[in-house]
N, C-alpha and C positions, 0 to 999 in steps of 0.2 A: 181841931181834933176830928178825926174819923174814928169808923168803927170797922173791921174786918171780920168778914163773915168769912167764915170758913166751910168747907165741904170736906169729909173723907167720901167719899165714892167707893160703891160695888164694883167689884173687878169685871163685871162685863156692864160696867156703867154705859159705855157708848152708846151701844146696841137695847140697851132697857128703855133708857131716856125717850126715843123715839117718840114714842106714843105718849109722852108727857109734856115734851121739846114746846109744843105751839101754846101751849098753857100757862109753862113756867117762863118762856119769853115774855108772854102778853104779862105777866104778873111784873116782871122784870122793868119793861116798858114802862106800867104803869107806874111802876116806882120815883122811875129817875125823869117821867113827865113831871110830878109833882116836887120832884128838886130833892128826894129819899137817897135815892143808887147815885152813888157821882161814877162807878165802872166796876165791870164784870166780867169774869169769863171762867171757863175750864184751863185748867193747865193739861197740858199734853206732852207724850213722847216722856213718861209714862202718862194715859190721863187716867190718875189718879186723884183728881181733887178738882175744888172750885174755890173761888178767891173774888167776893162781892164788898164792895167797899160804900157805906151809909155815912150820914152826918148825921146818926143819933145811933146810941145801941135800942130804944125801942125800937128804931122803925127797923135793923136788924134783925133784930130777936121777933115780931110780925112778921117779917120777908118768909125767915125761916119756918115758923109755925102756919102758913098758908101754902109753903111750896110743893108744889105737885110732886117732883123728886124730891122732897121729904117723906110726904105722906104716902108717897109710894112704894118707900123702903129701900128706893137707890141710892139714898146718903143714908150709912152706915151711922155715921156723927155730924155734929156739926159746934160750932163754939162761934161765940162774939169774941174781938177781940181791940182793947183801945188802941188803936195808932196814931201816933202822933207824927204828923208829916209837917221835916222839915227844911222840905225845897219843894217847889211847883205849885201848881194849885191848890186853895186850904189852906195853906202852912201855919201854924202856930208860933212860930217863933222868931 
């Protein structure tokens, strides 16, 4: 089982992130050093969103309550969400 973390992002989320970009990576980093994040990114063309994938919704729901684009006000919302993956790495079933 995972957990999907989700982002809505600001419409000039790009260009805002900038100055938070090297904070929220190292935060990021540190996650998935400690075996938290198994993968992550922005979606684009539109980027409107982020899509962070954990092996617990704690350490989720923590990613999101310490992230600099949270607390910055560049993700508008955000939600955990259980995923249950059933082919590739992880898989449950």
């Amino acid at each position: 089982m995972h957990y999907a973390l989700m982002y809505e992002v600001v419409d000039d989320y790009v260009e805002r992130r900038v100055a938070f970009r090297a904070d929220h990576l190292k935060l990021a980093r540190e996650a998935h050093d400690r075996g938290d994040l198994v993968l992550g990114g922005a979606f684009t063309e539109p980027a409107d969103g982020v899509l962070i994938v954990f092996r617990t919704e704690t350490a989720a729901q923590q990613f999101a309550n310490t992230d600099p684009y949270v607390n910055a006000g560049i993700v508008k919302s955000w939600r955990v969400r259980k995923w249950n993956v059933v082919v590739g790495d992880g898989t449950s079933v």
